[in-house]
C-alpha positions as CSV (number, residue, x, y, z in Angstrom):
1,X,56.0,125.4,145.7
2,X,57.6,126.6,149.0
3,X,56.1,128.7,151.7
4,X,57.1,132.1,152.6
5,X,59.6,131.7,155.8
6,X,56.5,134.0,158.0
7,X,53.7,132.2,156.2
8,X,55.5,128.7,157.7
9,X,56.5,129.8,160.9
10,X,53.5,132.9,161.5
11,X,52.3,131.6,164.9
12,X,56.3,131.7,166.7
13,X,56.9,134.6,164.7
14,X,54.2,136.4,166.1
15,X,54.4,135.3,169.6
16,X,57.9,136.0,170.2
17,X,57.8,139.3,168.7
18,X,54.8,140.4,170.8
19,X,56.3,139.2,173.7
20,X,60.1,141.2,172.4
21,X,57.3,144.5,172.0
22,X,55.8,144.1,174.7
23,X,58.7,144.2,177.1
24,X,60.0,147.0,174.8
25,X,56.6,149.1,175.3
26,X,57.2,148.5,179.2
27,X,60.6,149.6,179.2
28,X,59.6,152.8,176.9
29,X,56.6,153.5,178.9
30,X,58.8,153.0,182.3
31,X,62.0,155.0,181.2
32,X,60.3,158.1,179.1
33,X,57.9,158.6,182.6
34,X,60.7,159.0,184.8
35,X,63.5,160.1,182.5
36,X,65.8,162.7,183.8
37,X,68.3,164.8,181.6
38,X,71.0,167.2,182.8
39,X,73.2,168.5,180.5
40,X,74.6,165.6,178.9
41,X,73.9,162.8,181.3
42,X,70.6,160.7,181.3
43,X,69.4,159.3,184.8
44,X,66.2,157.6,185.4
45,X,64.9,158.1,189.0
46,X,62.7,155.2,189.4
47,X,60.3,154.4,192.0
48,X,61.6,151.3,194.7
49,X,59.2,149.2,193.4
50,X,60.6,149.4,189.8
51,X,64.4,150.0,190.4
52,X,64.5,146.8,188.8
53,X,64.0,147.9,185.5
54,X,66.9,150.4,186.0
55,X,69.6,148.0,184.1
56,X,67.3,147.3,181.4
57,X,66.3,150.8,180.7
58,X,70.0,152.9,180.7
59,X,71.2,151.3,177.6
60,X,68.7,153.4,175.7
61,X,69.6,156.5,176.8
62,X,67.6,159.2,175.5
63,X,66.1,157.2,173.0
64,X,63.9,155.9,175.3
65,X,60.6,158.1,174.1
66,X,61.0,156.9,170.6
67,X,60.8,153.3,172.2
68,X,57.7,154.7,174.2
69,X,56.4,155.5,170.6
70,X,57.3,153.0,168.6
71,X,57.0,149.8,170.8
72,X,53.6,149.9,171.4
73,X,52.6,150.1,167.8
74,X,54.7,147.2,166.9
75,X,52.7,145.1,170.2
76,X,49.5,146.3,168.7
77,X,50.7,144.9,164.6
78,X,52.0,141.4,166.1
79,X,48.8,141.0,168.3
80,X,46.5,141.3,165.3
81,X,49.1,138.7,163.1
82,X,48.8,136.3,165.7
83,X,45.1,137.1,166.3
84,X,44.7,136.6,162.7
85,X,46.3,133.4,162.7
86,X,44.5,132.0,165.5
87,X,41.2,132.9,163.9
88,X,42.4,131.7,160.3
89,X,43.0,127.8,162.2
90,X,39.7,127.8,164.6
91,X,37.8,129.3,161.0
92,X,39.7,125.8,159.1
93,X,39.1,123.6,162.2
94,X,35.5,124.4,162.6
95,X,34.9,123.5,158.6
96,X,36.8,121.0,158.6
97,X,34.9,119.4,161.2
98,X,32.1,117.7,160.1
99,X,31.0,114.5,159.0
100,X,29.3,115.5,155.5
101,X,30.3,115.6,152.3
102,X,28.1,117.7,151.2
103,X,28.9,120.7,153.1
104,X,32.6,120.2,153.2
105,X,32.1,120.8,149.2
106,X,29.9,123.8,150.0
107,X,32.7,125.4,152.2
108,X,35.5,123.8,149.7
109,X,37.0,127.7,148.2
110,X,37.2,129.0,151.8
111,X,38.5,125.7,153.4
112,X,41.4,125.5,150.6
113,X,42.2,129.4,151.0
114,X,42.6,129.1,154.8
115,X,45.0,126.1,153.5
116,X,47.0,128.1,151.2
117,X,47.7,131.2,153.1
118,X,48.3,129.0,156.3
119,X,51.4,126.7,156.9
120,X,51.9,124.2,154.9
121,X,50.3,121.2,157.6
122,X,47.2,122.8,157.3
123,X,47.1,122.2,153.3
124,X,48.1,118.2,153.8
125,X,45.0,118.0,156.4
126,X,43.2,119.2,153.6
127,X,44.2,116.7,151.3
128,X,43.5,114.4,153.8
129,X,40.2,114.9,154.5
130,X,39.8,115.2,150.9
131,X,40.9,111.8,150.2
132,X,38.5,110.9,153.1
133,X,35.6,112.3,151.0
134,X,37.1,110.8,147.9
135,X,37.2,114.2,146.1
């Protein structure tokens, strides 16, 4: 049975998008601290030292502080999935490494759901080792 597309490709997933939030939560942060309206037109008066970020940051206009908002949560939800992740392989790797067959069978119903809600590469090392053990 085929993966879920984010279950296959969780780990780039996550990074990219928590690198895409995190520059989002700096230009948010950046643009809704030194936004300046009058009337209808938006400036941003940035310091010298982050003038910078002034082409990055007047696209958004005024919608700016809902970036502020928003961005930051979505950092915080893509660091925990690729926290997650990385925790779900060193938890596999760690019981998958050992030498006995006796407490490879002990550990068997969390070592084969780490393999099933992890990509699919993870599942044929399972097998493998499996074979290994003859099981």
């Amino acid at each position: 049975m085929p993966r879920d597309f984010l279950t296959e490709y969780r780990l780039e997933m996550s990074a990219l998008l928590s690198f895409v939030f995190g520059l989002l939560s700096v230009i948010g942060l950046v643009g809704a601290r030194y936004i300046n309206i009058e009337g209808k037109i938006v400036t941003f008066k940035l310091p010298a030292g982050l003038s910078s970020l002034q082409d990055l940051i007047q696209p958004f206009g005024t919608w700016v502080t809902w970036i502020a908002v928003i961005a930051p949560i979505g950092l915080v939800v893509c660091l925990w999935w690729l926290y997650d992740y990385l925790k779900k392989v060193r938890k596999l790797a760690g019981l998958m490494d050992n030498s006995s067959r006796a407490k490879f069978v002990r550990n068997m119903d969390d070592i084969e759901y780490l393999a099933w809600v992890l990509p699919r590469r993870f599942e044929k090392q399972v097998l493998d080792k499996k074979r290994e053990f003859k099981l």
